[in-house]
DOKOL-62646 format. One record per residue (C-alpha): residue in three letters; x, y, z. Coordinates in pm, whole numbers, padded with zeros to 5 digits, always signed. Layout:
DOKOL-62646
ALAXYZ;...
***
This chain:
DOKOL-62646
UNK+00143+00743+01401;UNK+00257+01025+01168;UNK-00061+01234+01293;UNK+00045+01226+01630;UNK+00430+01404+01559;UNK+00406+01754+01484;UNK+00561+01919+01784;UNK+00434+02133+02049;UNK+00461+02499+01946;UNK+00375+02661+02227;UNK+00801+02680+02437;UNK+00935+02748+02059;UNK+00667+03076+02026;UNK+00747+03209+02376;UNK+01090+03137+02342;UNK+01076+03355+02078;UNK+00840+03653+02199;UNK+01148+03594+02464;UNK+01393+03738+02280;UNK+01154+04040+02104;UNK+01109+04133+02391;UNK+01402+04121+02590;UNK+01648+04268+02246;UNK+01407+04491+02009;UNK+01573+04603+01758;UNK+01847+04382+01745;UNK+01868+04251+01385;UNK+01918+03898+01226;UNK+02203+03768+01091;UNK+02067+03601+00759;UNK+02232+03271+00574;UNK+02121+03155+00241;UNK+02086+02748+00200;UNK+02435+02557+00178;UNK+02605+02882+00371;UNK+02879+02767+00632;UNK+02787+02999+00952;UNK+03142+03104+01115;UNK+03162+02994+01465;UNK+03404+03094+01753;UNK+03427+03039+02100;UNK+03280+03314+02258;UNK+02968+03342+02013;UNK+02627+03093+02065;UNK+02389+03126+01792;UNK+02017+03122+01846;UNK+01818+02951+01517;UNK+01478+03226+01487;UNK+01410+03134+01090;UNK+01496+02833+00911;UNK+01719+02503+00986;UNK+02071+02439+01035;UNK+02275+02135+01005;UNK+02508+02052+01225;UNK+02830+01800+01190;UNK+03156+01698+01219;UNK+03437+01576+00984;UNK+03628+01288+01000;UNK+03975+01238+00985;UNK+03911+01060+00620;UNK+03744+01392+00515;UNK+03358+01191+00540;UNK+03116+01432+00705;UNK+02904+01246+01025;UNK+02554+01449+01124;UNK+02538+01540+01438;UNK+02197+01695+01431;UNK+01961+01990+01333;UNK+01890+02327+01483;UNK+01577+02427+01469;UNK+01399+02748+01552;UNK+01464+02797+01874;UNK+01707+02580+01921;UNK+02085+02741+02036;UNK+02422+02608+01859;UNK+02786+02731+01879;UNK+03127+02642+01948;UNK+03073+02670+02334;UNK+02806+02394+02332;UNK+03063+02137+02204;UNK+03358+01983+02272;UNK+03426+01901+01885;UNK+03725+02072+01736;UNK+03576+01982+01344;UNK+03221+02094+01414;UNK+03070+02297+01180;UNK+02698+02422+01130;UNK+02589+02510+00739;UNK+02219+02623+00647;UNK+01984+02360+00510;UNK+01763+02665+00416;UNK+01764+03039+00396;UNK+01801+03089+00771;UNK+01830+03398+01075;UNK+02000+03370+01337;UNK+02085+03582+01649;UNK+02372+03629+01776;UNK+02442+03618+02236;UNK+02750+03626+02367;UNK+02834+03410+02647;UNK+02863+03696+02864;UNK+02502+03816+02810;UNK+02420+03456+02895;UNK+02546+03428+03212;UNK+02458+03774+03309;UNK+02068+03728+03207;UNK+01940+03460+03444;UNK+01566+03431+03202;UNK+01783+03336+02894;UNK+01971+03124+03062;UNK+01685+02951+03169;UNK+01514+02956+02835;UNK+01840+02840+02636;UNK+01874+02540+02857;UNK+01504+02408+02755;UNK+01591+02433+02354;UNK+01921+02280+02417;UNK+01733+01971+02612;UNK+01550+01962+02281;UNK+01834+01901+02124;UNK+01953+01639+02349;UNK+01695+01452+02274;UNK+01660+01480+01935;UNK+02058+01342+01923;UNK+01984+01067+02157;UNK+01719+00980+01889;UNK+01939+01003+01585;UNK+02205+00776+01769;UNK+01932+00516+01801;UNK+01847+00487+01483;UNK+02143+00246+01470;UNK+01941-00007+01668;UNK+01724-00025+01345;UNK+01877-00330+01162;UNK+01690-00329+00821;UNK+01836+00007+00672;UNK+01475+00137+00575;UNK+01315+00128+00909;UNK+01640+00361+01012;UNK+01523+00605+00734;UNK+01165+00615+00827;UNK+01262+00655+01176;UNK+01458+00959+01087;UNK+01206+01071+00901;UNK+00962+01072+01120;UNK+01209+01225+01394;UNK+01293+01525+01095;UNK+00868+01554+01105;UNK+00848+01583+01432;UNK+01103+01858+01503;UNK+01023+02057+01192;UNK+00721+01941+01030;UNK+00462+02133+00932;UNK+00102+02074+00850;UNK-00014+02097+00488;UNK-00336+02312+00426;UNK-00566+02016+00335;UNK-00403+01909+00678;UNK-00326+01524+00514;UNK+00038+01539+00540;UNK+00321+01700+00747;UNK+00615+01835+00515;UNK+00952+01916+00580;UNK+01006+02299+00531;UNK+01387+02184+00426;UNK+01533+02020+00083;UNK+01682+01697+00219;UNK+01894+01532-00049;UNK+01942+01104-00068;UNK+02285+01225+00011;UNK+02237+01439+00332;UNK+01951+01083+00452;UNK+02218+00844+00329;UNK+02493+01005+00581;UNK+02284+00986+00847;UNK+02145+00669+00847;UNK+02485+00496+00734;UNK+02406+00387+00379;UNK+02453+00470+00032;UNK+02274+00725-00197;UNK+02169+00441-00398;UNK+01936+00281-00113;UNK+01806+00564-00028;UNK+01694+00624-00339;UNK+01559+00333-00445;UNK+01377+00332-00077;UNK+01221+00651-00127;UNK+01094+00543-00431;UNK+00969+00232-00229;UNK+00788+00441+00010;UNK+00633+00688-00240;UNK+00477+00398-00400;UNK+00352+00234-00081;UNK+00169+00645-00021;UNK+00389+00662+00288;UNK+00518+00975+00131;UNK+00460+01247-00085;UNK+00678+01508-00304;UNK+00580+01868-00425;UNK+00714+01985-00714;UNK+01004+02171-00505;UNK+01102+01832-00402;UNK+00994+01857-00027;UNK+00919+01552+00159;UNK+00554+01518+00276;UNK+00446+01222+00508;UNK+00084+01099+00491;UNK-00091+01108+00796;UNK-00250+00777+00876;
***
């Protein structure tokens, strides 16, 4: 049920008061949406505001998702073992900035970093089984309901859960291995069945049941 997916807050918040605590005054490094965030192999990057997307190109040039970071969540060049990975900001975004060095030397971030990056484990594992899906729109309500679950947010009448983030038909199509033109005419499918809602900024909102 759509109800039953908006994530637990409560490791994301302490997570958080985490890092107040342990660098005050330490400021963010901001992004603006469709920003490419430089990456090197020293450097991981720790999502506090917004969502990035993460991915790889191809040898043909195609771009393949790899996944989301979400507050929280840790990405960077040391995570991977992708030589075309990139990360680019799906919205206005902050970040902060560890080294690996004040990783390994701080034994509670450590610890901490290793339960977002399980997160995001699992929420590839999830986006690689959307594959399993044979009819192309239960693979885009799956991922939408996987994109609800690790971002979603509860309107104020409390009927829906929308996506903070601007997804284009584009950005769903790559994911779920289809064409704009599905997408499209499946959103407009699923708006009409009341499965899904969108605000005049054009964010996805799915109906709770």
């Amino acid at each position: 049920m759509v109800s039953s997916l908006l994530p637990t807050r409560d490791s994301q918040i302490q997570f958080r008061e985490l890092l107040e605590d342990l660098y005050q005054g330490r400021s963010l490094v901001d992004f603006v949406g469709g920003q490419m965030i430089p990456l090197n192999s020293s450097d991981i990057w720790v999502v506090c505001r917004g969502v990035v997307s993460l991915s790889s190109i191809q040898t043909n040039g195609e771009e393949s998702l790899l996944g989301f970071a979400v507050p929280s969540m840790p990405f960077g060049l040391p995570l991977t073992r992708i030589e075309s990975y990139q990360a680019i900001a799906l919205s206005n975004v902050g970040l902060m900035r560890f080294t690996l060095t004040e990783i390994e030397t701080s034994p509670i971030l450590c610890s901490s970093l290793w339960e977002q990056l399980s997160r995001r484990l699992r929420q590839t594992e999830s986006i690689l089984a959307l594959v399993s899906h044979r009819r192309v729109k239960e693979r885009l309500e799956q991922l939408l309901l996987l994109l609800a679950h690790e971002m979603g947010q509860s309107t104020e009448d409390g009927r829906g859960i929308r996506l903070p983030v601007k997804l284009t038909h584009q950005n769903l199509a790559k994911t779920i291995g289809t064409t704009r033109v599905t997408v499209t005419r499946l959103m407009k499918e699923l708006r009409q069945d009341e499965w899904l809602t969108l605000d005049p900024e054009r964010h996805i909102t799915l109906q709770k049941d």
